[in-house]
Residue, then its C-alpha position, 0 to 999 in steps of 0.5 A: x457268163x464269162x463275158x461281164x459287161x460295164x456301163x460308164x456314164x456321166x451326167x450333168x444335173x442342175x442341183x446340189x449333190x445332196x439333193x440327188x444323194x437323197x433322190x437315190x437313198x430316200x425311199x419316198x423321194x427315190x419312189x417319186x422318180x421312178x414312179x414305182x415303190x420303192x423301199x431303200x436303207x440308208x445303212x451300209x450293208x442294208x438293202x433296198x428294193x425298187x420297182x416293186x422288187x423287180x431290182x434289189x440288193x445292198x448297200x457296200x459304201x454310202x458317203x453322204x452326198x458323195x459316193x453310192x455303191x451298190x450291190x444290184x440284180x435285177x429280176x429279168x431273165x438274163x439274171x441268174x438266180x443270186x447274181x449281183x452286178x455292182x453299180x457305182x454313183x460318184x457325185x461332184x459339184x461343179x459350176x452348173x450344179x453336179x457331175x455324175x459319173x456312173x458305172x455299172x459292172x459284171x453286168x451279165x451278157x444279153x442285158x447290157x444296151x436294156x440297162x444302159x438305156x433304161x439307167x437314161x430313161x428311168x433315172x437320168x432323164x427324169x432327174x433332169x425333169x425333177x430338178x431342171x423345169 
């Protein structure tokens, strides 16, 4: 697994950073968006599970309504047993509400395009549906 792969992405939101902080770190809200259970520790060095286990691992940075950075495997088949990539979620006000700048990295090979598309299908886009209808 030499070859590490790294997704980078922006989103625009219409709503608070605070709201979408909470979206991310609040266990009933963060269930509500993906429609799946979800299980999430606000504490840095605490852990969280989504999608029934399927995704897990741990709090590295959390600053309120700011930054997330998390510590993230998946239990898919590309993932090798205790392998963790590492995502990052700045939050920014702007005008029309809140950048997302997103990066996921040390993705392993083979999982890069199903995640970047999965972040947009089970993330972005129902968080625009969540806020902007």
């Amino acid at each position: 697994m030499d070859n590490k792969k790294k997704i980078e992405q922006e989103i625009i939101i219409k709503t608070s950073p605070h709201e979408i902080y909470e979206v991310f770190m609040d266990s009933k809200k963060h269930s509500k968006l993906t429609e799946g259970k979800a299980k999430v520790s606000r504490e840095i060095g605490g852990t969280f599970s989504i999608y029934e286990g399927d995704i897990n691992g741990k709090n590295i940075e959390l600053i309120q309504d700011k930054k997330i950075v998390q510590k993230w495997r998946s239990e898919g088949n590309n993932w090798p047993k205790g392998y963790y990539s590492t995502i990052t979620i700045v939050l920014e006000p702007i005008d029309d509400g809140t950048l997302i700048k997103f990066t996921h990295f040390n993705i392993p090979e083979g999982d890069c395009d199903s995640l970047k598309e999965g972040w947009d299908n089970y993330y972005w886009e129902p968080l625009k549906d969540m806020f902007e209808k």
